[in-house]
TORGUBA-552252 format. One record per residue (C-alpha): x, y, z. Coordinates in steps of 0.25 Angstrom, whole numbers. Layout:
# residues N
<pt><east>X</east><north>Y</north><up>Z</up></pt>
...
//
This chain:
# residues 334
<pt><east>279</east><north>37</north><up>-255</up></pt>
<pt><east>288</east><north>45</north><up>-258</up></pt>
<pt><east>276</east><north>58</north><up>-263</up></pt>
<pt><east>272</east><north>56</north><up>-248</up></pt>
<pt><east>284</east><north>57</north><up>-242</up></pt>
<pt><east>287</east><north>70</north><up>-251</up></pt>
<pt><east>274</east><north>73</north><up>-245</up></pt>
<pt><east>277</east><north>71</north><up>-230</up></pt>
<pt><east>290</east><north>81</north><up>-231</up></pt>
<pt><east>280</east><north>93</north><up>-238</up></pt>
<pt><east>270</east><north>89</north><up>-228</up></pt>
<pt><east>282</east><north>91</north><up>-217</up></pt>
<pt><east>289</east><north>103</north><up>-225</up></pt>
<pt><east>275</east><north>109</north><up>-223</up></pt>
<pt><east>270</east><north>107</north><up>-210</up></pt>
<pt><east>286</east><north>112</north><up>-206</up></pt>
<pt><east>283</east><north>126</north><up>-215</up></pt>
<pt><east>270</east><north>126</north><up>-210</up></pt>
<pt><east>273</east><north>126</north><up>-195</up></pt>
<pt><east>283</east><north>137</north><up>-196</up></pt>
<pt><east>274</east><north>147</north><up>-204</up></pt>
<pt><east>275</east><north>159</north><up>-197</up></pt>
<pt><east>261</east><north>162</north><up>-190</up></pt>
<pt><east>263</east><north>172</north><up>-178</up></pt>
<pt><east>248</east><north>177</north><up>-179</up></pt>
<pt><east>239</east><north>170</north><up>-171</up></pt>
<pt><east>227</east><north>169</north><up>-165</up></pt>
<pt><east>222</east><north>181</north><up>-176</up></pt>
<pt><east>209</east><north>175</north><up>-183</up></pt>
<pt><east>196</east><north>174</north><up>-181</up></pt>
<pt><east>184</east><north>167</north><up>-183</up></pt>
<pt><east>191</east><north>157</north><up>-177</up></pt>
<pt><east>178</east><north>146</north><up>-178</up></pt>
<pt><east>184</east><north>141</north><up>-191</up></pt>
<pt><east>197</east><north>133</north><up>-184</up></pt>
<pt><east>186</east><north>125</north><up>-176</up></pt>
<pt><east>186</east><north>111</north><up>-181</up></pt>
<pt><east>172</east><north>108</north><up>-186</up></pt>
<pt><east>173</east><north>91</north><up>-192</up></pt>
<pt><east>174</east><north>84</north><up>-177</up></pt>
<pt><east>183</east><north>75</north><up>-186</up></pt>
<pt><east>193</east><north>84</north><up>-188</up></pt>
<pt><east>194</east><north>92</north><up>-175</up></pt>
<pt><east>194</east><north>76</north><up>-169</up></pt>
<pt><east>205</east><north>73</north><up>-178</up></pt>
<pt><east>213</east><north>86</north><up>-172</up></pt>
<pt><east>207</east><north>94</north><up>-184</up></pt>
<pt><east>220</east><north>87</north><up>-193</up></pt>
<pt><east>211</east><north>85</north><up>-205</up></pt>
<pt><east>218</east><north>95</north><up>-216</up></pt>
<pt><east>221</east><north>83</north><up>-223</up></pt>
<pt><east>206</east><north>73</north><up>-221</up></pt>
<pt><east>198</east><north>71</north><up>-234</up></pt>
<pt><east>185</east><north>67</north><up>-238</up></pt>
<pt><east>174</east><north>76</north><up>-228</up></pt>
<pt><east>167</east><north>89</north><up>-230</up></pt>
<pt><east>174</east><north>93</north><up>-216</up></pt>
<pt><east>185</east><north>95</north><up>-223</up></pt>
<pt><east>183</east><north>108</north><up>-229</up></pt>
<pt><east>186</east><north>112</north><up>-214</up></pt>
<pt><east>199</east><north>108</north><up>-214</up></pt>
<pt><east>204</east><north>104</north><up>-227</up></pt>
<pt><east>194</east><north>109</north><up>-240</up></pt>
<pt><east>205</east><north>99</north><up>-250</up></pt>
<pt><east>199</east><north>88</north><up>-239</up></pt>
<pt><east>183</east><north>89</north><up>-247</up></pt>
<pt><east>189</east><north>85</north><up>-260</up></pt>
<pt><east>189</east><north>70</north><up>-258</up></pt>
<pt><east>175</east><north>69</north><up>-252</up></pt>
<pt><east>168</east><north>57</north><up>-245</up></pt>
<pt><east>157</east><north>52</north><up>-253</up></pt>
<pt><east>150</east><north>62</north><up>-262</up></pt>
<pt><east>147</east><north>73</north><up>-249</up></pt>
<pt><east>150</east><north>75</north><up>-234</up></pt>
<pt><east>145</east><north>81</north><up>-223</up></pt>
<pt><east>148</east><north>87</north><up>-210</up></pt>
<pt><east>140</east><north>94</north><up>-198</up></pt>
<pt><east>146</east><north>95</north><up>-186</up></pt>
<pt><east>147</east><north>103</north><up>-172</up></pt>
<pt><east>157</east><north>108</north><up>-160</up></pt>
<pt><east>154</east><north>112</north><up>-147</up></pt>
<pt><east>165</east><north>123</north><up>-147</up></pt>
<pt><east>170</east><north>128</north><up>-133</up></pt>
<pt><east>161</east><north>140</north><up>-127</up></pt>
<pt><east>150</east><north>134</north><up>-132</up></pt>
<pt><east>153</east><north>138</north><up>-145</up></pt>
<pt><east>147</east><north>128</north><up>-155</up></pt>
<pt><east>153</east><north>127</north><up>-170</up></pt>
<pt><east>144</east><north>117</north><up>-180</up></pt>
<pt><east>150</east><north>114</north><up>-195</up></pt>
<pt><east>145</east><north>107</north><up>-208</up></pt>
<pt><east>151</east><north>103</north><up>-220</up></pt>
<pt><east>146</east><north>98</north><up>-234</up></pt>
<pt><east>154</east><north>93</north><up>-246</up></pt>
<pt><east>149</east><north>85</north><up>-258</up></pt>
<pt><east>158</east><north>80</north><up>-270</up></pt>
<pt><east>151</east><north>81</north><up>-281</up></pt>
<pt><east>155</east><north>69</north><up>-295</up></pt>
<pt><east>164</east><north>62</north><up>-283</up></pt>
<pt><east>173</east><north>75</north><up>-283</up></pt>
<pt><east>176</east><north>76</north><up>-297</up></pt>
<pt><east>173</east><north>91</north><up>-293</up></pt>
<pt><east>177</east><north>91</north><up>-282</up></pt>
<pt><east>171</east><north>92</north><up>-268</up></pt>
<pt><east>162</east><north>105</north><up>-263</up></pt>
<pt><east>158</east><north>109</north><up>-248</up></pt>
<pt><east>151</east><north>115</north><up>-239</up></pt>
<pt><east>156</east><north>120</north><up>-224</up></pt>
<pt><east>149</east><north>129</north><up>-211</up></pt>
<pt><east>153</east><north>133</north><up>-199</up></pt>
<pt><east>145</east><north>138</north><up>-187</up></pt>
<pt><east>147</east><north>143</north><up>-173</up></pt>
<pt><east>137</east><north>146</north><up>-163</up></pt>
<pt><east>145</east><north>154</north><up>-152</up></pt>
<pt><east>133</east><north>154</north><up>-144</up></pt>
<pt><east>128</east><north>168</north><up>-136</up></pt>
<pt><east>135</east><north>177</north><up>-130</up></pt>
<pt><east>132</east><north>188</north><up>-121</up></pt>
<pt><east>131</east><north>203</north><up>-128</up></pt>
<pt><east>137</east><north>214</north><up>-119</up></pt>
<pt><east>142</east><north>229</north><up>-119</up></pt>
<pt><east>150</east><north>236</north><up>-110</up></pt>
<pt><east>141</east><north>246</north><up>-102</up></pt>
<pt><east>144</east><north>256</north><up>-91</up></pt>
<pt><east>137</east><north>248</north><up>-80</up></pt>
<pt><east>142</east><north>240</north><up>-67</up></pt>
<pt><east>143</east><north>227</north><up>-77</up></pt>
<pt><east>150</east><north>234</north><up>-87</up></pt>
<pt><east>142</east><north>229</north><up>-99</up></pt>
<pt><east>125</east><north>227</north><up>-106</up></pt>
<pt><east>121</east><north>212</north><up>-109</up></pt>
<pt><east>117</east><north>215</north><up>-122</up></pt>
<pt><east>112</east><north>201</north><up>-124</up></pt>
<pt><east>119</east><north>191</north><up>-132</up></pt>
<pt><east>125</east><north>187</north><up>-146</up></pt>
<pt><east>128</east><north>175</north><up>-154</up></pt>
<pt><east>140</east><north>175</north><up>-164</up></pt>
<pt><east>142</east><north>166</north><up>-175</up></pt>
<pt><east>150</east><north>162</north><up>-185</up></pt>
<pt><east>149</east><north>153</north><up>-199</up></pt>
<pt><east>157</east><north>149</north><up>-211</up></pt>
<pt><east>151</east><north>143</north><up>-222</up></pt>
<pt><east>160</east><north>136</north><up>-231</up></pt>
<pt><east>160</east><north>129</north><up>-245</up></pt>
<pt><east>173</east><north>121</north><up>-251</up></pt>
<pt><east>178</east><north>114</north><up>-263</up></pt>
<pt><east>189</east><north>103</north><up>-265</up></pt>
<pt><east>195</east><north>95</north><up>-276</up></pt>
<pt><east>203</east><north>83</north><up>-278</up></pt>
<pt><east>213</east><north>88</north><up>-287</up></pt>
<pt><east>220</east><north>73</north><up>-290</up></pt>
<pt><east>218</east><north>61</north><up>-282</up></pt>
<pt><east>229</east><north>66</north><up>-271</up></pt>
<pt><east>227</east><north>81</north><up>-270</up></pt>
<pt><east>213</east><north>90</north><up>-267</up></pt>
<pt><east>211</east><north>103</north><up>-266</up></pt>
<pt><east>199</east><north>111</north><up>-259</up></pt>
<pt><east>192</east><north>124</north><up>-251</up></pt>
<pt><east>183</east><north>131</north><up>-244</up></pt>
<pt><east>177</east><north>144</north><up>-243</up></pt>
<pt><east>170</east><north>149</north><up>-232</up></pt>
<pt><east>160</east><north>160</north><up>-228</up></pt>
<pt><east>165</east><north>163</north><up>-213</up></pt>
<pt><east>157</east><north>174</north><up>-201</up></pt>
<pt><east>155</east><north>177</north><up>-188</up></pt>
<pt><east>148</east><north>185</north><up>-181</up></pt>
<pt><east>150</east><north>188</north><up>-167</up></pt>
<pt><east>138</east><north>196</north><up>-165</up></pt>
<pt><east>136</east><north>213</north><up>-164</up></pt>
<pt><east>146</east><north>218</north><up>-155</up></pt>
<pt><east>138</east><north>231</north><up>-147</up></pt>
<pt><east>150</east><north>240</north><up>-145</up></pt>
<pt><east>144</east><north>251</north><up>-136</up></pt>
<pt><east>129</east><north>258</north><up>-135</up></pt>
<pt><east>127</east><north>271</north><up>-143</up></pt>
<pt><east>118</east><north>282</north><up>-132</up></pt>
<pt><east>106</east><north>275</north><up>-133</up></pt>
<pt><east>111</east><north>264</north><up>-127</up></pt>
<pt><east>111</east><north>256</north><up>-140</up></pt>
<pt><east>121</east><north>244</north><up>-145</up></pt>
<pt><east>130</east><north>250</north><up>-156</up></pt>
<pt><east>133</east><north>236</north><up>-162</up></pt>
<pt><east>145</east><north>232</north><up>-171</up></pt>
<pt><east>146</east><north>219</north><up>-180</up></pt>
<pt><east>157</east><north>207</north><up>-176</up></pt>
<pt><east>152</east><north>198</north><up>-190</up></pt>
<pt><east>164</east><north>194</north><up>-199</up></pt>
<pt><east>163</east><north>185</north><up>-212</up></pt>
<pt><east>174</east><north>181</north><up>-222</up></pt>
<pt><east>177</east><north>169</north><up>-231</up></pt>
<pt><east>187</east><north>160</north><up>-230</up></pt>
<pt><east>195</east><north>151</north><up>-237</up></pt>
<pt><east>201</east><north>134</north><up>-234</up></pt>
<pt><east>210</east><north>129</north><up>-244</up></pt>
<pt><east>215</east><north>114</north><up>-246</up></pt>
<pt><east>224</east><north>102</north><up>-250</up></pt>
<pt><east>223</east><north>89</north><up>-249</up></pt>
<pt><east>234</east><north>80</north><up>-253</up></pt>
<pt><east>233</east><north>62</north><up>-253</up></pt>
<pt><east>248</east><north>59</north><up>-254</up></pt>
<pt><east>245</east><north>46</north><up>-260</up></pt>
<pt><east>252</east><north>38</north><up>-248</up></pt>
<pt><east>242</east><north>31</north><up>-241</up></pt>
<pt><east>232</east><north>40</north><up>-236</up></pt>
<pt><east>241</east><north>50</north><up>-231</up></pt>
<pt><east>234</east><north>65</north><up>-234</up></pt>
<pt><east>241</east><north>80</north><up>-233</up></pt>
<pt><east>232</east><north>93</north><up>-235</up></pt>
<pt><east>233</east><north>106</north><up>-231</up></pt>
<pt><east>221</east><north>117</north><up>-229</up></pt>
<pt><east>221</east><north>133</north><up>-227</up></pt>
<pt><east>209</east><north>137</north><up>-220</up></pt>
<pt><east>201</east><north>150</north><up>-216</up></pt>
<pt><east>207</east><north>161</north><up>-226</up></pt>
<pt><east>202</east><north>172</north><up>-227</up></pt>
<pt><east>201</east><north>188</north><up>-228</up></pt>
<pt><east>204</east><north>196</north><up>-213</up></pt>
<pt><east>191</east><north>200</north><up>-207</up></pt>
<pt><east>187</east><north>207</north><up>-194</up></pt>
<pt><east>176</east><north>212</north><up>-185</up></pt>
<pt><east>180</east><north>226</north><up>-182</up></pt>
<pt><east>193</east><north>230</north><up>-182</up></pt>
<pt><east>203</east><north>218</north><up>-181</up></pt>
<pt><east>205</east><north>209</north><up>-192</up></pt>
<pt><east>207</east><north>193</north><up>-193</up></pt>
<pt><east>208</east><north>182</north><up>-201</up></pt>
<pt><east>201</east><north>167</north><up>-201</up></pt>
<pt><east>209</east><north>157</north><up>-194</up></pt>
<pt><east>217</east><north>153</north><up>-206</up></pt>
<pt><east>221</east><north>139</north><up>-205</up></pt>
<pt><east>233</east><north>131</north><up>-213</up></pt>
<pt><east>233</east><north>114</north><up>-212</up></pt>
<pt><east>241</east><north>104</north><up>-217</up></pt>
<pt><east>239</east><north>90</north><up>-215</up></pt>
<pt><east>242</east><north>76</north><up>-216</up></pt>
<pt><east>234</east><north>63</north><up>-214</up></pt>
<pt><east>235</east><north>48</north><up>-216</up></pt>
<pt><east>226</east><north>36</north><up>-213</up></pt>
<pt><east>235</east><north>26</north><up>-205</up></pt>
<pt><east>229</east><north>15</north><up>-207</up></pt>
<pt><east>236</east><north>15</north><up>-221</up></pt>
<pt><east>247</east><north>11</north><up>-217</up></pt>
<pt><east>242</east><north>-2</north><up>-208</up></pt>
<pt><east>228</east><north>-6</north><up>-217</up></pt>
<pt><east>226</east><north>-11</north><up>-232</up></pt>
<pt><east>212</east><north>-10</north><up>-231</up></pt>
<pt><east>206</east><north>5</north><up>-234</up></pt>
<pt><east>193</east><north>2</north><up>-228</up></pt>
<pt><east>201</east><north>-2</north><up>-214</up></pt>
<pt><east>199</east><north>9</north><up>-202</up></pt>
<pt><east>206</east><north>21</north><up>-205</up></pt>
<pt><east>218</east><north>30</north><up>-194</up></pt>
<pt><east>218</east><north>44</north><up>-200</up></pt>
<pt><east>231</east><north>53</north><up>-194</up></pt>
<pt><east>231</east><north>66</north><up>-198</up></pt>
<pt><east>239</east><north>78</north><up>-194</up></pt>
<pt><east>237</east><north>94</north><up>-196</up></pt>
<pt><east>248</east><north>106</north><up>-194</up></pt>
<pt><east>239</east><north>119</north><up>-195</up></pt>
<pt><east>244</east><north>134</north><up>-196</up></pt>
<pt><east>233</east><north>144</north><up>-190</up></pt>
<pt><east>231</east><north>159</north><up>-190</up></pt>
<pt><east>228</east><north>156</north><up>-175</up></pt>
<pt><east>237</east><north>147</north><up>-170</up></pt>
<pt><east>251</east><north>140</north><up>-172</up></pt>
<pt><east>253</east><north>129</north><up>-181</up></pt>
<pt><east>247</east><north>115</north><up>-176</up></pt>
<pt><east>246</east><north>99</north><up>-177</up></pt>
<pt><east>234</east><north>91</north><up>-177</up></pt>
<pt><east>234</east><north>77</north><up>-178</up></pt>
<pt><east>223</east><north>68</north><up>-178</up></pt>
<pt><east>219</east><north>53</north><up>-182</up></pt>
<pt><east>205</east><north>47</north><up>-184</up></pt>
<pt><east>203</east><north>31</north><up>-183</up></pt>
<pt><east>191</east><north>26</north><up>-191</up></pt>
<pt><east>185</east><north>11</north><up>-189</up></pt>
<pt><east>179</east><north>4</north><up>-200</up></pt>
<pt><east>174</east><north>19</north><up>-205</up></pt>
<pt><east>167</east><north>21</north><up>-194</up></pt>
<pt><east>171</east><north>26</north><up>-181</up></pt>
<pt><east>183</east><north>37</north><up>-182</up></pt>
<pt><east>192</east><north>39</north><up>-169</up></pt>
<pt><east>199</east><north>53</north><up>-170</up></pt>
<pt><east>209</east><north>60</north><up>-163</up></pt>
<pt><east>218</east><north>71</north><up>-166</up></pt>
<pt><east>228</east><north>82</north><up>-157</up></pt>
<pt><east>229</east><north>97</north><up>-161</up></pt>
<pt><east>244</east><north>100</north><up>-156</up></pt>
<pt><east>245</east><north>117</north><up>-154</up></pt>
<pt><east>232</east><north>118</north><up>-150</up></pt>
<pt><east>233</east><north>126</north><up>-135</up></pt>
<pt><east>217</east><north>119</north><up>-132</up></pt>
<pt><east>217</east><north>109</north><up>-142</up></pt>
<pt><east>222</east><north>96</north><up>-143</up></pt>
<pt><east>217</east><north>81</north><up>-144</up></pt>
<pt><east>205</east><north>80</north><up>-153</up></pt>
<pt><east>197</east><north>65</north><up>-155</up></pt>
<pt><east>184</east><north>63</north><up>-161</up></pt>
<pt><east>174</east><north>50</north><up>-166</up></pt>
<pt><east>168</east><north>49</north><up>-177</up></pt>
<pt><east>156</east><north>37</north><up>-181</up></pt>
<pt><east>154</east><north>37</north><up>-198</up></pt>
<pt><east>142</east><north>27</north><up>-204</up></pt>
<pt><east>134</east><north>25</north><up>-217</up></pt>
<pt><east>121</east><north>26</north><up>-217</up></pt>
<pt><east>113</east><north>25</north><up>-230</up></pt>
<pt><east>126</east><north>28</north><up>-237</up></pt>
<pt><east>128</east><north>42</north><up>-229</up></pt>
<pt><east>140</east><north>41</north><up>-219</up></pt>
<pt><east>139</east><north>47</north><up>-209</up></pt>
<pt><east>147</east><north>51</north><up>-198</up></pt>
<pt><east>147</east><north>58</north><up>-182</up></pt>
<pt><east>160</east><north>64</north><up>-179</up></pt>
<pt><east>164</east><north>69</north><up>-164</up></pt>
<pt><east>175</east><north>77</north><up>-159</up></pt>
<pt><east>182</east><north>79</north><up>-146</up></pt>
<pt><east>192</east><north>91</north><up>-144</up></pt>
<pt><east>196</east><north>95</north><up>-130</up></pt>
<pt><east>199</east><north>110</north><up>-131</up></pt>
<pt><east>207</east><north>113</north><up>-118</up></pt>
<pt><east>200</east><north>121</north><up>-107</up></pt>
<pt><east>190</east><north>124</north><up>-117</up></pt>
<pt><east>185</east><north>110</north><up>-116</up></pt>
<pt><east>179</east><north>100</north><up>-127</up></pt>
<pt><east>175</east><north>103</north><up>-141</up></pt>
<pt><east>165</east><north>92</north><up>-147</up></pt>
<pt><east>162</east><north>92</north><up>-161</up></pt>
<pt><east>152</east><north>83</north><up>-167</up></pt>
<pt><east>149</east><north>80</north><up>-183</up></pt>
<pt><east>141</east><north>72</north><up>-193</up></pt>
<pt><east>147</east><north>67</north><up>-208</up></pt>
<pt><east>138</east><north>65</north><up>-217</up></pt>
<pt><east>146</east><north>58</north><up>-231</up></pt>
<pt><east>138</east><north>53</north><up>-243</up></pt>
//
C-alpha cells in the first residue's frame, strides 16, 4: 500500500512538472497523419491507452504496452472515414514467441488516401489559371517494434518506423514552350516511440509513459519541420477490483491521459470501457483541450471461434463542424 501511494505522489509530481513545461511552439510539425487515432478502441476510449496492455495496437500508443501479449499473436486491421473525405486504413501484427521469454516483436502500417485533387497553374487568362488535370498524395509508415517484460511489474519497448509522403509534383510555372517545369513535394524520414509500463502491484491499477514520433527535421523545399512529437503519461485501473472477488466477473476499465504535443497545449483524456461476460465492451471517453474534439464512445463484440477470438471494434467521434469520424476494426488473437 504504501509503494502505490509513493506511486500516486510521483504520478502527481509528474503530471504537475509536466503541465508546466514550457512549450510556446506550436502548430510547427508535419505530417500530421501520425496523431490520428488508428485502434477504434482507443480513439473510443478518448485515445487514454498510454497505460493498456496486451494488444498489438499498442505499438501505436504505448510500444512497452506489446510485452505482455494475449495469447501467442494478435492482430489488427482497421479503417477511418477522416473528414474531407479523406480515408486513413491501419494493421498491426505482434507474435510472442516461447510465451515471451524473448520478448514480444511487431509489425505496424499506416495508409492515407487523400483522394484526387484538382492540378492547377496560374495563367495569364480571364480565369487566371490551366487545369492541368489531377493528383493524388499519399502517405505510409511502416513500422516494426519490440517489447520486453523486464520483471513481473516493469516492461519496456519500441518502434521504428519508415514515414513518407508525397504530395505529388508541384508545376511551378511553364518554361517558352509552354511546358510544366515540375518540382518534387515527397519527404521520408524514420522515426522513433519509446515506452514504459509499470503494474504497481495494488490491485490492477497500471502507470506508463510513451515518447512518440522523434525524429530528424525535414522539409519540402525551404522550410523545415519536425514529426508531431508526442509525450504520454498515463494511468489506469479495473474498477471492479475493488466491489468483485471473482476475476472472471465483467470488468470497468478507467483510464486517464495528460499529453504534451509539439502541436498543441497540454491535454486530459479519460476514458472507461465496461465489458459483459468478455463479450460486449461499452466505451466512452472525453478529450478536454480539444477546440473540435470531445466525447468519444465506441462498441465492441469479441467471440471464440475454433480457438481464435475474434473481435469487431466501432468508434464514434463527433468532430465539431467537421462532423463525424467512424472508425471500424477487426482483432484477431490466437
Amino acid at each position: 500500500m504504501k509503494k502505490a501511494i509513493f506511486l500516486l505522489l510521483v504520478i502527481l509530481v509528474s503530471t504537475y512538472a509536466f503541465s508546466q513545461s514550457d512549450n510556446k511552439k506550436l502548430a510547427q510539425t508535419g505530417l500530421k497523419f501520425l496523431n490520428v487515432g488508428t485502434d477504434p478502441r482507443a480513439v473510443a476510449m478518448g485515445e487514454a491507452v498510454t497505460s493498456i496492455e496486451g494488444s498489438s495496437t499498442a505499438l501505436f500508443f504505448n510500444p512497452a504496452g506489446l510485452a505482455r501479449l494475449s495469447g501467442n499473436a494478435h492482430a489488427s486491421f482497421g479503417n477511418t472515414q477522416w473528414i474531407a473525405d479523406i480515408t486513413h486504413s491501419y494493421g498491426s501484427f505482434a507474435i510472442s514467441p516461447s510465451n515471451g521469454d524473448y520478448g514480444v516483436i511487431g509489425f505496424t502500417f499506416q495508409s492515407v488516401d487523400y483522394g484526387e485533387i484538382p492540378r492547377t497553374i496560374r495563367a495569364d487568362n480571364a480565369d487566371g489559371f490551366l487545369d492541368i488535370g489531377t493528383f493524388q498524395p499519399t502517405a505510409l509508415a511502416i513500422g516494426v517494434g519490440y517489447a520486453r517484460a523486464l520483471s513481473d511489474r516493469f516492461s519496456v519497448g519500441g518502434r521504428t518506423s519508415y514515414v513518407l509522403q508525397d504530395l505529388g509534383d508541384g508545376f511551378r510555372s511553364v518554361d517558352r514552350y509552354s511546358n510544366p517545369l515540375k518540382s518534387e513535394n515527397k519527404v521520408d524520414v524514420l522515426s522513433f516511440d519509446f515506452g514504459m509500463f509499470y503494474k504497481t502491484g495494488y490491485k490492477s491499477l497500471n502507470f506508463a509513459m510513451s515518447i512518440r514520433n522523434f525524429s530528424k527535421e525535414i522539409k519540402y523545399q525551404k522550410e523545415g519541420f519536425q514529426l508531431p512529437l508526442m509525450f504520454r503519461i498515463g494511468v489506469s485501473v479495473n474498477a471492479m477490483d475493488f466491489v468483485a472477488e471473482d476475476q472472471n466477473a465483467d470488468s470497468f476499465l478507467l483510464t486517464v491521459d495528460a499529453t504534451n504535443s509539439r502541436d498543441y497545449p497540454e491535454t486530459i483524456n479519460i476514458g472507461g470501457e465496461y465489458l459483459f461476460l468478455k463479450t460486449l465492451a461499452l466505451r466512452g471517453g472525453y478529450m478536454f483541450g480539444q477546440d473540435e474534439r470531445g466525447f468519444t464512445a465506441g462498441v465492441g463484440v469479441q467471440q471464440t471461434l475454433e480457438g481464435i477470438r475474434v473481435g469487431i471494434d466501432y468508434a464514434y467521434t463527433p468532430f465539431g463542424i467537421f462532423g463525424t469520424v467512424n472508425r471500424f476494426a477487426i482483432q484477431l488473437t490466437l
